[in-house]
N, C-alpha and C positions, 0 to 999 in steps of 0.2 A: 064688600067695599070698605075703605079702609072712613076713619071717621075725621072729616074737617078741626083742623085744630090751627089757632095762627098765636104765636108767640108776641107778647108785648114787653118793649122793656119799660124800666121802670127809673130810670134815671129821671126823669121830667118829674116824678112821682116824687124824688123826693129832693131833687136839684132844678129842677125845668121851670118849674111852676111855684108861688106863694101860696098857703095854706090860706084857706079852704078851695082855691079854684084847683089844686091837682087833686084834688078826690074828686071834685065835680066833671073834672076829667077823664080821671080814669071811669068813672064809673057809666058816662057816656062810651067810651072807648067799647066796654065791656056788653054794654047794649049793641051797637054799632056790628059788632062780631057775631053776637046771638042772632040779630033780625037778619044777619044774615042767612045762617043756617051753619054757621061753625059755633065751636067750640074756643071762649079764649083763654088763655095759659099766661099770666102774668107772671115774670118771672124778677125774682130776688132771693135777697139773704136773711134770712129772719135765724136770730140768734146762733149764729156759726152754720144755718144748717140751709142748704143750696133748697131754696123752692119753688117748685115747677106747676105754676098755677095756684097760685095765694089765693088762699080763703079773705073774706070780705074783712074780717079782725086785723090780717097780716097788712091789706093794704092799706087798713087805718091807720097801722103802729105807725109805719113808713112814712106814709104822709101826715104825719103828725112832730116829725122837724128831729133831729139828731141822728139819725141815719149817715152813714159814709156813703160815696158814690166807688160803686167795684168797677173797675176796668181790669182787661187782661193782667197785665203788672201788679195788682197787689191784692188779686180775687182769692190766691189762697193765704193770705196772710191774713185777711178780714176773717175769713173763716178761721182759721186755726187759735183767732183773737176772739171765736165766738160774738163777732158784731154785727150788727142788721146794717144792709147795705140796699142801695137800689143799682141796679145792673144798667151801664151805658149798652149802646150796641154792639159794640166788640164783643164787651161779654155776654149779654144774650146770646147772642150771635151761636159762641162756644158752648151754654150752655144750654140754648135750644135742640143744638143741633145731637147733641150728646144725651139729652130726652128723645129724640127722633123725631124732633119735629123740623117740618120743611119752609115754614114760612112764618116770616116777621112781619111787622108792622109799627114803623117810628113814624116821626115828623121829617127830622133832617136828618142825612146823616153825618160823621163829623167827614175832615179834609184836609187841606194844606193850609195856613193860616199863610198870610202875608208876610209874617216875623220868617228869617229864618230858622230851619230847625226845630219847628211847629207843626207838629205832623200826626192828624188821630189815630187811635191806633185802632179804629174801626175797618180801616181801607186793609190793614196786612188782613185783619180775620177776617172780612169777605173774602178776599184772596186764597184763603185756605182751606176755606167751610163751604162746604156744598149745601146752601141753600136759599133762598128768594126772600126778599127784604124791599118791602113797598116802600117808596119814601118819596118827599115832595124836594129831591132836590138838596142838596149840600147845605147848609146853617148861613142867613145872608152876610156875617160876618167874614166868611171864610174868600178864598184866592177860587172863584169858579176853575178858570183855565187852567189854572196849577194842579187843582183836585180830579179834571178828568184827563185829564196828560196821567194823573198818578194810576188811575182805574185802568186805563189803557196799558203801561207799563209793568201792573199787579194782574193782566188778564182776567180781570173780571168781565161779568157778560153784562155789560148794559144795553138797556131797553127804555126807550118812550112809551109811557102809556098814550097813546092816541096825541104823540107829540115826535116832531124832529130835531127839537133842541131842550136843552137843559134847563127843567125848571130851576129859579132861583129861590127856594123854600118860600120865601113871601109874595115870590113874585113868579106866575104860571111858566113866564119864558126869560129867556134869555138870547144873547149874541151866539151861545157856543151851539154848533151840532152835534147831535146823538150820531151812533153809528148802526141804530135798530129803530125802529119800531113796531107795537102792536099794537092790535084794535079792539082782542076781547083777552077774558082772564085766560080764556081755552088756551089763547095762540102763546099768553104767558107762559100756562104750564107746559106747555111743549117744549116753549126754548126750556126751561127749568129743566126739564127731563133729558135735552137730549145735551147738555151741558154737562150733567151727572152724569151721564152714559160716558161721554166723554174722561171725565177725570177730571172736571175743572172745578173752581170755586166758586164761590155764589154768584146769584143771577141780581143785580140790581135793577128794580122795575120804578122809575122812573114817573110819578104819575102830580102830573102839575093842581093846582089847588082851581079850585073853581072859579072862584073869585079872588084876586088877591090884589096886589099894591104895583104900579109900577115899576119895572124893573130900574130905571133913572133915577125915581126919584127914593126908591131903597139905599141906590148906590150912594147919592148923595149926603143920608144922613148916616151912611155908613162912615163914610170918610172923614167927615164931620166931627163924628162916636170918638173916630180913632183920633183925629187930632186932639181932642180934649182931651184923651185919655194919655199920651204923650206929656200932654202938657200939666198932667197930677201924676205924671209918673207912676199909670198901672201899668201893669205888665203881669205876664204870666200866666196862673190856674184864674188870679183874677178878672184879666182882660175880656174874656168873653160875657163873663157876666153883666160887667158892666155896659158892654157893647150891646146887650141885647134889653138893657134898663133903661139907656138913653133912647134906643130905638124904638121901645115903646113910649116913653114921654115925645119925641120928638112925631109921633104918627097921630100924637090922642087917642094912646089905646088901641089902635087899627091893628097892629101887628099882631095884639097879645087875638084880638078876634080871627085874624084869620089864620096863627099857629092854631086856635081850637080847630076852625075848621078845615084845615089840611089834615090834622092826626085823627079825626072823626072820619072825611073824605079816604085815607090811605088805610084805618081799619075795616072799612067795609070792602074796600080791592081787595086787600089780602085776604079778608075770608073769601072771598069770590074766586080768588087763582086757588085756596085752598079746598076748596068744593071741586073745582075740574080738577085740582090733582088728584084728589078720592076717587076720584070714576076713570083717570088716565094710569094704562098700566100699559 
């Protein structure tokens, strides 16, 4: 039997989160995969050199602030620059799958932004990469309908975890429908498996947050975000950040609680569809 392993990236690690809470993050994370009965594989850059399950030192460097963030687009340039990066999902994504391993574990994953022209480049590498990636739903900043029009037209496999519409990352639901669902991690790893058998690209497993914030009143102070930020003229790598700074001030903190526990909640699925894929052959 092969041995449970679920990939974590690390972008929240050294982008996602303010120092001290993404070590207290990841290091829950890291529990989370164990009490499962997997194996977790934190993945980043530490001094030019691609690594595949960070020792506890590597993921202090990280989250300890100066760090780049690697996406597809400039992962071998970081490397060849010799600079410690933390890996968005794209590049895990690429880089997990290329260690052989079959399953991830984010928060959100990124999407189609509202701007034109704004497009993560997480969606081409599921598209391309055969493998399963738990996530609670697109980033509440992003275009929902735009992002799953995109998944549909990139043929990717989405799945509701024990849902028929698209969590909104802070929020369990939303307006839009899924075109799947399942009930346990088994029924995961089967679509997983027979998607591969197939030739397809990754399985996106869909699994909404336990508790989380209305879907209304997220949109609202989203819109809100985005007007103020018009009106200081953000734009760009910066927008999002700032959309997701105001979104915690405008909630009391509510949001930053329940992003911990969506990325705690979607660590412990993924070791779970990672455990039935071990025993599914």
């Amino acid at each position: 039997m092969e041995r449970a392993e679920v990939a974590l990236e690390t972008a929240l690690l050294t982008h996602g989160l303010p120092w001290p809470e993404n070590l207290s993050i990841m290091e829950a994370l890291l529990q989370a995969v164990e009490a499962e009965g997997a194996r977790p594989r934190p993945i980043g850059v530490v001094g030019g050199r691609v690594r595949v399950g960070l020792s506890k030192a590597e993921i202090l460097r990280l989250a300890q602030g100066g760090a780049d963030k690697a996406s597809l687009w400039n992962l071998a340039a970081l490397i060849a620059a010799g600079k410690d990066a933390g890996t968005t999902v794209a590049a895990t994504v690429h880089l997990a799958h290329r260690a052989g391993l079959e399953v991830l574990a984010t928060g959100g994953i990124g999407g189609v932004h509202p701007a034109s022209f704004d497009e993560s480049a997480d969606l081409l590498a599921l598209s391309r990469t055969p493998i399963l990636v738990v996530a609670s739903g697109s980033k509440s900043v992003l275009d929902l309908e735009a992002t799953l029009e995109r998944l549909e037209t990139y043929g990717i496999t989405v799945l509701g975890f024990r849902t028929d519409r698209m969590p909104a990352f802070l929020s369990p639901d939303s307006p839009y429908p899924l075109p799947a669902r399942v009930e346990t991690p088994l029924e995961a790893a089967r679509v997983y498996r027979e998607a591969k058998a197939l030739g397809l690209g990754g399985v996106l497993l869909f699994n909404p947050v336990s508790e989380g914030l209305p879907y209304q009143e997220v949109q609202a102070h989203v819109e809100e975000a985005n007007r103020e930020a018009r009106r200081l003229g953000v734009t760009g790598k910066g927008l999002t950040p700032y959309l997701l700074k105001r979104l915690a001030e405008r909630t009391q903190g509510r949001s930053l609680e329940v992003n911990r526990r969506l990325l705690v909640e979607n660590a412990r699925l993924a070791a779970q569809v990672a455990r039935a894929l071990a025993g599914v052959e």
